[in-house]
C-alpha positions as CSV (number, residue, x, y, z in Angstrom):
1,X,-16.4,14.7,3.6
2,X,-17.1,11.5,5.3
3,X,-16.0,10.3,8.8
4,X,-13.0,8.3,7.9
5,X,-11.5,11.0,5.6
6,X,-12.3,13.7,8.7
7,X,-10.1,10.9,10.6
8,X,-6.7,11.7,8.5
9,X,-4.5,14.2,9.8
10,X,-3.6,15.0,5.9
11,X,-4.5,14.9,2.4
12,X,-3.0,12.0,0.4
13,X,-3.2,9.5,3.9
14,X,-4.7,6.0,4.2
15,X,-5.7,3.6,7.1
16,X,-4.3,0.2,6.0
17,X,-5.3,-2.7,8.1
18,X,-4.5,-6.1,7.3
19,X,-2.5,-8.6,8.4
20,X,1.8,-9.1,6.9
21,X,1.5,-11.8,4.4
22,X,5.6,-11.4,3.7
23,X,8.4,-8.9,5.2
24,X,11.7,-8.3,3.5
25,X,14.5,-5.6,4.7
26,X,16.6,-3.7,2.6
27,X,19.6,-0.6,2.8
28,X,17.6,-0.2,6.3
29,X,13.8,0.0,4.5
30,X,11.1,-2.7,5.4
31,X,8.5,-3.9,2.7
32,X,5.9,-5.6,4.0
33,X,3.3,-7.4,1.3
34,X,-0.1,-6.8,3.6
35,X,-3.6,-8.6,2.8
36,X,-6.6,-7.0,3.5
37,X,-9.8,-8.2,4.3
38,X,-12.3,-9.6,2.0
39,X,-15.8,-8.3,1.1
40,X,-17.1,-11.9,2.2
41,X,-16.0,-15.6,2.5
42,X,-16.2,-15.9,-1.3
43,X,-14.2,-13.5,-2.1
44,X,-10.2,-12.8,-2.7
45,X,-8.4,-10.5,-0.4
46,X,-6.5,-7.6,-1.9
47,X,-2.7,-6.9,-1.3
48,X,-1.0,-4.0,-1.1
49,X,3.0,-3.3,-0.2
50,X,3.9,-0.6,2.2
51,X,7.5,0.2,2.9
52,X,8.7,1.6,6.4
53,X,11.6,2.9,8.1
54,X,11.1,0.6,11.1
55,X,9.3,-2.4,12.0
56,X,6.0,-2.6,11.9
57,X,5.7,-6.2,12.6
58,X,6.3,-10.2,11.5
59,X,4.4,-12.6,9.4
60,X,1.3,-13.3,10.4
61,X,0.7,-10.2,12.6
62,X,-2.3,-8.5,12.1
63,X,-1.4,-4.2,11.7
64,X,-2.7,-1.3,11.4
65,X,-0.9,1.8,10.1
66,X,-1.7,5.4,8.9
67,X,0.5,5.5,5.5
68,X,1.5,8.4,3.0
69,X,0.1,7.7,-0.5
70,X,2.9,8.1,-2.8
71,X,2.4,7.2,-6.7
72,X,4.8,7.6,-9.8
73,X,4.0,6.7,-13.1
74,X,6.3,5.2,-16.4
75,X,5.4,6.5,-19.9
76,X,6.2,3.9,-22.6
77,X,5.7,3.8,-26.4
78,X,2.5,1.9,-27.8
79,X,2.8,-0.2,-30.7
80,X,0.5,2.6,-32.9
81,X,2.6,5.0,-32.0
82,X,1.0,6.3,-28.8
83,X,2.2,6.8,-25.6
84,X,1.2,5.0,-22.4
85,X,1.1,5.3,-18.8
86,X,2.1,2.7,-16.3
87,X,0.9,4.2,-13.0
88,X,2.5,2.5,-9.3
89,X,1.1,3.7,-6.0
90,X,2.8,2.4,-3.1
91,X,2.5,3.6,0.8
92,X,4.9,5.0,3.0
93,X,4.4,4.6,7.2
94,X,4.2,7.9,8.6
């Protein structure tokens, strides 16, 4: 096991650091859309969403939060007949 996972208090936890790219509120939940660092200048940054029960912060602000992992998927039929998976992950502030 590597530092950073020794770092988690549980299984199925992740260090997000980033800084808010957009914040909506809704029935009482935040959902913040975070960008992440990229690899180098030349690169895209990733985003990810993470939804919280309180504020975390505003646009702009640069965060860092230790999140649940929490992941669903959708099955849906295939046109040969098959069945696929749409798999979601989104993360939850502890």
């Amino acid at each position: 096991m590597d530092k950073t996972a020794q770092s988690l208090s549980a299984p199925n936890q992740v260090n997000i650091t980033g800084r808010i790219d957009d914040v909506r509120q809704h029935e009482g939940v935040y959902y913040y859309h975070v960008a992440l660092p990229a690899v180098d200048e030349y690169s895209r940054p990733s985003f990810v969403s993470v939804s919280s029960n309180h504020p975390i912060g505003s646009k702009g602000d640069r965060v860092e939060v230790l999140c649940d992992i929490m992941s669903y998927f959708k099955t849906f039929p295939m046109n040969d007949g098959g069945k696929g998976r749409d798999y979601k992950t989104r993360f939850q502030v502890k």
